[in-house]
N, C-alpha and C positions, 0 to 999 in steps of 0.2 A: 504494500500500500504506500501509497506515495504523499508525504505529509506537507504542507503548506502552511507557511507561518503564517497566524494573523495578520503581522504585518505586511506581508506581501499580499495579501489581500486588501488591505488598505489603503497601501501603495495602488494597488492598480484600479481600486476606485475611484481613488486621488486625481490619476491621469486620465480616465472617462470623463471626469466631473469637470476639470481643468479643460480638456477638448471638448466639451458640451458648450461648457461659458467660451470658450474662445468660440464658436463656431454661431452659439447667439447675438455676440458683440460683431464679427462679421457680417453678418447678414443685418442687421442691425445700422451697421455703415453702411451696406451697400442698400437697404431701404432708405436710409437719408436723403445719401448722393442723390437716388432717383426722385426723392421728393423733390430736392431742391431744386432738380431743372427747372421747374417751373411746368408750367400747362404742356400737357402732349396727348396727342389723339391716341396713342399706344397706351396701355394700361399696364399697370408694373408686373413682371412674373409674380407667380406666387411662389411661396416657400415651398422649397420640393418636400419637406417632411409632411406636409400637410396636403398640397396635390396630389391629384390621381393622373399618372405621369404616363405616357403615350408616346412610347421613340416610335419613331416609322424611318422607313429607309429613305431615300432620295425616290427610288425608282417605284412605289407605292405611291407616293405622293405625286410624282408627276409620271408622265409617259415617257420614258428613257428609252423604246424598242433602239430606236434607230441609233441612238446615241449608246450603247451596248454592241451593236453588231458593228458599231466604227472603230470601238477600244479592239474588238476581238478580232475583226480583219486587219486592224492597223499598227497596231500595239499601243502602249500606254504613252508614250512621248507626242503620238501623234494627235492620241486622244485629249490630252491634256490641252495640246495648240486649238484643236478643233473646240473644246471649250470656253477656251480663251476668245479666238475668234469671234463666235457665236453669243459672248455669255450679255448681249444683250436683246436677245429673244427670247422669248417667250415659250418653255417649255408647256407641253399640252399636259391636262390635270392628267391624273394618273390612278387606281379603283379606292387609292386611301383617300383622295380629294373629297369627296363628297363627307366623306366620316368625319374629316376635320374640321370643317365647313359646319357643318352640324355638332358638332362640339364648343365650337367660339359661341351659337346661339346659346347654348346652356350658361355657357361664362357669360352669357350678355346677364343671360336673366339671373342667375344667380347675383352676380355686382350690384343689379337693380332691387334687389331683397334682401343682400348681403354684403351695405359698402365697403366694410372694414375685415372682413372674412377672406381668407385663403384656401380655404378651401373651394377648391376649382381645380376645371381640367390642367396638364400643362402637356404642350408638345415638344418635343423633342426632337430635333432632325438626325436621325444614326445613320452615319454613310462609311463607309470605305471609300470613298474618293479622297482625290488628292485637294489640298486645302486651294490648292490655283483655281478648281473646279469653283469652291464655295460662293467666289462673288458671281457666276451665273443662277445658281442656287437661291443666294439672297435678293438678286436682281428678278429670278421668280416670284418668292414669297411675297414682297414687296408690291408686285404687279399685281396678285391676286387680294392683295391686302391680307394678308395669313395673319394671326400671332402669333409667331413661332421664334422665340428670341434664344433659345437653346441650340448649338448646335453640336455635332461630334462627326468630325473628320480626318479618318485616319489612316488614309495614306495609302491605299490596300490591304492594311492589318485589318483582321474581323475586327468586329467593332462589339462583340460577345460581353467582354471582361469588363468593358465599361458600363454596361445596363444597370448593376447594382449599385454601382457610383451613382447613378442618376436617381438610385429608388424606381426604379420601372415598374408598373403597374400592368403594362401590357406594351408588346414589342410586334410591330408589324412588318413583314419584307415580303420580298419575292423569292428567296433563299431558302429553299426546304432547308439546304444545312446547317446553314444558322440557328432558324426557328427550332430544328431539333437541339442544337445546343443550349439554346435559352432556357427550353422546355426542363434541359437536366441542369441548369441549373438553378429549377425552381422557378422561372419566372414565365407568366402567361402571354403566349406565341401563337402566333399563326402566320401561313404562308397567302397570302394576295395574290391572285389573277387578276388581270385583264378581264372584263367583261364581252361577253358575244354582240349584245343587246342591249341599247341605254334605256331606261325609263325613268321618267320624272319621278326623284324623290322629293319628301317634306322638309323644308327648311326650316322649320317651326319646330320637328321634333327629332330628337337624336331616337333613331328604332334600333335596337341590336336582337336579332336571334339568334340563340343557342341550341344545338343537340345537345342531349343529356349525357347517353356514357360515354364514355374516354373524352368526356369536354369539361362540362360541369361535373359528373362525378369521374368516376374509378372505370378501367372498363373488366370490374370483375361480373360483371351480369354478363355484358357480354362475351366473355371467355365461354362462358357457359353454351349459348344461343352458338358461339363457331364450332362448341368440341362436343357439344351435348345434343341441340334442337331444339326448336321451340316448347316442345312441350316439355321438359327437365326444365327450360328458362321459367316458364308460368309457375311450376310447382315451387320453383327454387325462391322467388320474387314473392309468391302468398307465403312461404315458410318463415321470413325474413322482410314481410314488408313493416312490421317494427324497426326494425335494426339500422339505422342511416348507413348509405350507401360510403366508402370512404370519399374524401374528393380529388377530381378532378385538375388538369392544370388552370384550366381558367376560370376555377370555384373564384378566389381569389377577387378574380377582375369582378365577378358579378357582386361581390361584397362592396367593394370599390364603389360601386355604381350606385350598389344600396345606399351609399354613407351620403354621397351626393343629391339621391332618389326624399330621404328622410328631411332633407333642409328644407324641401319645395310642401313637402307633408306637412312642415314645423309652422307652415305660415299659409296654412290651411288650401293648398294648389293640388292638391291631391290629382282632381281630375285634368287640371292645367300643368300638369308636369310637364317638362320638355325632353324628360328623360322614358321611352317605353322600352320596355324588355320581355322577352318571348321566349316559353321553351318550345321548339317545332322537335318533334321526337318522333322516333319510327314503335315506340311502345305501344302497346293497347291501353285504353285506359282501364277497362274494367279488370284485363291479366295481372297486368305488371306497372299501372299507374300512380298506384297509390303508397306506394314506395319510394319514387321518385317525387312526390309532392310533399310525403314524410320528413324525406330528407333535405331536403328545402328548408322547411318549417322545423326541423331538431338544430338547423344551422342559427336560425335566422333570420332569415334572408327570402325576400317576397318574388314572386314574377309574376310578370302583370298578368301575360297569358298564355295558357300552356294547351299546345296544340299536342294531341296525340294519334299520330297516323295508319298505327296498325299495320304497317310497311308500304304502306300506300306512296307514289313519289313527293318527295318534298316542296318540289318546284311549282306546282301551282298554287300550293299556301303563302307560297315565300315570295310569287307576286301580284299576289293582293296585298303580305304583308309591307311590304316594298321597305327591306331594312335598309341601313347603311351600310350593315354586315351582317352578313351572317358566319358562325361558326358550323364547322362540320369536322368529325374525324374521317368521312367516308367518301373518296375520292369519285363514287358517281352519284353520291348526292351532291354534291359539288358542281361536276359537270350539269345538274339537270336544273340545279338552279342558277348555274351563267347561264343557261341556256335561253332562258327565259329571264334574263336580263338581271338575277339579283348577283348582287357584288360578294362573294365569298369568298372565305378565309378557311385554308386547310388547317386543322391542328393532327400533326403527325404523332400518336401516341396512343398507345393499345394496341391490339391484338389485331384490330381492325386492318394495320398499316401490312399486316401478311397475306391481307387481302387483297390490296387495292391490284385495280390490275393494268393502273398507269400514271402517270404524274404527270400534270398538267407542264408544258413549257410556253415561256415568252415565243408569240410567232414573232421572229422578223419579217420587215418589209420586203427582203428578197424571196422568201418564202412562198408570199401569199400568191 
C-alpha cells in the first residue's frame, strides 16, 4: 500500500486552489479589457467552464469539397498559396452551417432573459489547417456574421488533444477518424455529411434528433437484437425495463442541452423554447419502449418527443421533423435520411459499426 502524507495532500490542494484563483483573476482581466472597449455589435465569449462548447471543423462548417481535392492533387504548399490567393471569397456554408446559425438564435434569446449569464452556447473552430489558411476562415465567419471568436489551428497535427482544453461538449467533423478518437476519449462526436437535398429549416428553433442505443445510451440492447433476434431483444428489454440503460457517448450533450433547455422553463417559455429535442428510435414502443423513456427519467433529463418506429425507415419522420441534426449510429439510417434532405451526423460506436456496410465519402467535383 502506498502511503501519502497529509501534507502532500495539502500541498497539492494548495496548487489547485492557487490555479483556480489564478485562472478566475485571468478571465476576470480578460472580461474587463473586453468591457472596456466600449460599444460592439459582437457580444463577449462566455466563460468556457460555464458554456456548452461546440468545436466543429472548418470543413463542417463551410463546403471545403473542392478546396480538399486541391491540397490532395496538389500538395500542401500549393494549397496553402491557393488559400492565400482566394482567402477573400467566400467559402459556401457547409451541413454544420445551419446548426450554428441556429445556435447564435438561442444565444440571442437566452442574452435577452439572461443579461448577465454565461451560460450559453460557445463555438469553437477545430481545424488542422495551416494558421496562413485562418484569415480566409475569418474572412468567412465575418461574411456570414458567425460568432465564432474561438479558434484552433494546427498545422496538420489532429486537432484531438486539444478538445479537453477547450471543455468540448460536442465535437463535429467530417473525419470518421477523429470523431472515433474523440469518442475514446470521452467526448460527444459525430461525423457530418454533405446533404443530397436542401430543405428549408427553422431559424427560430435549434431541433436536434437523436437515436437511442449506441447514441444516447449503451449499445448493450442492441448487442443483443445483432447476436440474439428480436425476440431474446423484447424478453430481454421487459426483464430489465426497471434497470436504466448505461449511457451513451452523446448522453452527455443531451444533458448539456437540458441545462440550457431549464433556463427558458425558469422564466416560464416552456412552450416558446428555442431549444426542441427528439428521440426518433427504431424500438417498438409497446416491446422495448418503456425502458428507454425509464432511463431518460432515472437520469434526469426530459425529450421533448420520442418517436418510436418499430424498424420502420427513419427518413420520412426526420423530414417532417426537419432537424438541424440528426444523430444516428447506423450508416443507412443515415443514408435514408440525407436522402430526403435531413442533415446527419454519424456517431461510430457499438456493435452497430460491424454492420455498417459502407461509409459515406466527400464526393468531389471531378467525381460527379
Amino acid at each position: 500500500m502506498i502511503k501519502i502524507k497529509a501534507t502532500e495532500v495539502n500541498k497539492n490542494d494548495e496548487v489547485v486552489s492557487n490555479k483556480n484563483q489564478k485562472d478566475e483573476h485571468d478571465w476576470a482581466a480578460a472580461k474587463a479589457f473586453y468591457d472596456n472597449l466600449g460599444s460592439t455589435k459582437r457580444p463577449r465569449p462566455p466563460k468556457p467552464q460555464n458554456a456548452v462548447t461546440i468545436a466543429v471543423s472548418s470543413r463542417t462548417l463551410f463546403n471545403m469539397v473542392k478546396e480538399r481535392q486541391f491540397y490532395e492533387d496538389e500538395g500542401l504548399e500549393k494549397y496553402v498559396a491557393y488559400q492565400l490567393e482566394h482567402e477573400n471569397e467566400p467559402l459556401m456554408p457547409g451541413a454544420a452551417f445551419p446548426f450554428v446559425k441556429a445556435i447564435m438564435t438561442v444565444n440571442a434569446r437566452l442574452r435577452e432573459l439572461y443579461p448577465d449569464s454565461e451560460e450559453l452556447f460557445d463555438i469553437v473552430l477545430m481545424t488542422n489547417n495551416h494558421a496562413q489558411v485562418g484569415v480566409r476562415l475569418i474572412n468567412c465567419i465575418n461574411h456570414y456574421d458567425l460568432t465564432i471568436e474561438r479558434f484552433c489551428m494546427t498545422g496538420g497535427k489532429s486537432p484531438i488533444g486539444y478538445l479537453k482544453a477547450y471543455l468540448t461538449n460536442l465535437y463535429l467533423s467530417n473525419d470518421s477518424e477523429k470523431v472515433q478518437e474523440a469518442i475514446e476519449e470521452g467526448i460527444a462526436a459525430a461525423a457530418m455529411f454533405n446533404v443530397e437535398k436542401e430543405i428549408q429549416l427553422r431559424d427560430d428553433q435549434l431541433r436536434i434528433a437523436f437515436d437511442g442505443d449506441a447514441v444516447l445510451f449503451s449499445d448493450e440492447s442492441e448487442q443483443i437484437v445483432k447476436e440474439h433476434g428480436l425476440d431474446t431483444f423484447f424478453e430481454h428489454e421487459k426483464k430489465f425495463e426497471n434497470k436504466p440503460l448505461a449511457q451513451g457517448p452523446l448522453k452527455c450533450f443531451l444533458e448539456a442541452l437540458g441545462k440550457l433547455q431549464r433556463k427558458f422553463y425558469a422564466k416560464n417559455e416552456r412552450m416558446d423554447c428555442p431549444i426542441r429535442t427528439y428521440l426518433v428510435t427504431a424500438r417498438s414502443a409497446a416491446s422495448s419502449g418503456a425502458r428507454a423513456l425509464k432511463t431518460l427519467r432515472s437520469w434526469g433529463l426530459e425529450i421533448d418527443e420520442a418517436l418510436f418506429l418499430a424498424g420502420a425507415p427513419k427518413g420520412p419522420l426526420l423530414e417532417k421533423i426537419r432537424p438541424h441534426i440528426f444523430f444516428d449510429d447506423q450508416m443507412f439510417h443515415i443514408e435514408g435520411a440525407q436522402q430526403l434532405g435531413t442533415i446527419a451526423a454519424h456517431v461510430p460506436y457499438g456493435i452497430g459499426q460491424k454492420y455498417n456496410k459502407g461509409k459515406l465519402k466527400e464526393e468531389s467535383p471531378k467525381k460527379k
